[in-house]
C-alpha positions in Angstrom: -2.0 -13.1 25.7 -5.1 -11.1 24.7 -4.7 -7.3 24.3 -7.4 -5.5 26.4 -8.8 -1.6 25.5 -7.9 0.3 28.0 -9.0 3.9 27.0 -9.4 6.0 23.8 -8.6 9.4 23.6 -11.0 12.7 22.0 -11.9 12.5 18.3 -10.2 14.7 15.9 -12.5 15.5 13.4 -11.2 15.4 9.5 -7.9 16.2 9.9 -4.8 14.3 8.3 -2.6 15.0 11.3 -4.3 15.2 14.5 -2.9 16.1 17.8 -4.9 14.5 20.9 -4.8 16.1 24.1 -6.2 13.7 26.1 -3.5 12.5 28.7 -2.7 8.3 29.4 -1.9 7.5 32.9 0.0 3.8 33.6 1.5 2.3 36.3 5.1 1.9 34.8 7.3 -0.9 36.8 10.4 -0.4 35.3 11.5 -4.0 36.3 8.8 -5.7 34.0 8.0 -5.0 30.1 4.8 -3.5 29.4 3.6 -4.0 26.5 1.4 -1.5 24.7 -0.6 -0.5 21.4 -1.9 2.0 20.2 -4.6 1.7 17.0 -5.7 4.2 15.2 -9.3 4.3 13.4 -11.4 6.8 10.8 -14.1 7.9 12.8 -16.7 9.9 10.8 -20.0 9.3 12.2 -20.8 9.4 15.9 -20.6 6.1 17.3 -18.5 3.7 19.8 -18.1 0.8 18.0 -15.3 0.3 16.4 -16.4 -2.1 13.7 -18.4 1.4 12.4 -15.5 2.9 11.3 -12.4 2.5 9.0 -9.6 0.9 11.1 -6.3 2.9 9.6 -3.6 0.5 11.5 -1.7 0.2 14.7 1.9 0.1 16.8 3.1 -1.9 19.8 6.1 -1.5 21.9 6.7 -1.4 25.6 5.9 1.6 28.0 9.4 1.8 29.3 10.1 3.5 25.3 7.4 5.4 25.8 8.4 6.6 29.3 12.1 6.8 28.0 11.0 9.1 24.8 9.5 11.8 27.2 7.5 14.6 25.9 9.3 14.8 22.5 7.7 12.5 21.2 8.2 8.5 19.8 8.1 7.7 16.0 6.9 4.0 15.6 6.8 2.2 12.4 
């Protein structure tokens, strides 16, 4: 399937380690896997297209690990 944005969060300006505080709501059905990714870009100019700015990578899993990781966090390769 295609992947489809479904929000961005706040921009942390120049900082190696931001921490967003934007919150994600989803409709988690724990019978069926969610997928979901997260990218991550450079953003140093105002501006809301993406192909402005320095895309850093991204990470997939499903929303149930997510859920399941609660608020102490998830480390993703």
């Amino acid at each position: 399937g295609q992947w489809e944005e479904y929000m961005r969060t706040e921009v942390v300006w120049d900082n190696l380690n931001p921490e967003f505080a934007t919150k994600v709501k989803i409709d988690y059905r724990f019978e069926e896997e969610q997928l979901i990714r997260f990218v991550v870009y450079d953003i140093d100019k105002p501006s809301s297209n993406l192909t402005d700015h320095d895309f850093l990578g991204f990470a997939e899993c499903t929303v149930g690990r997510v859920v399941s990781a609660g608020y102490g966090g998830l480390e993703l390769p």
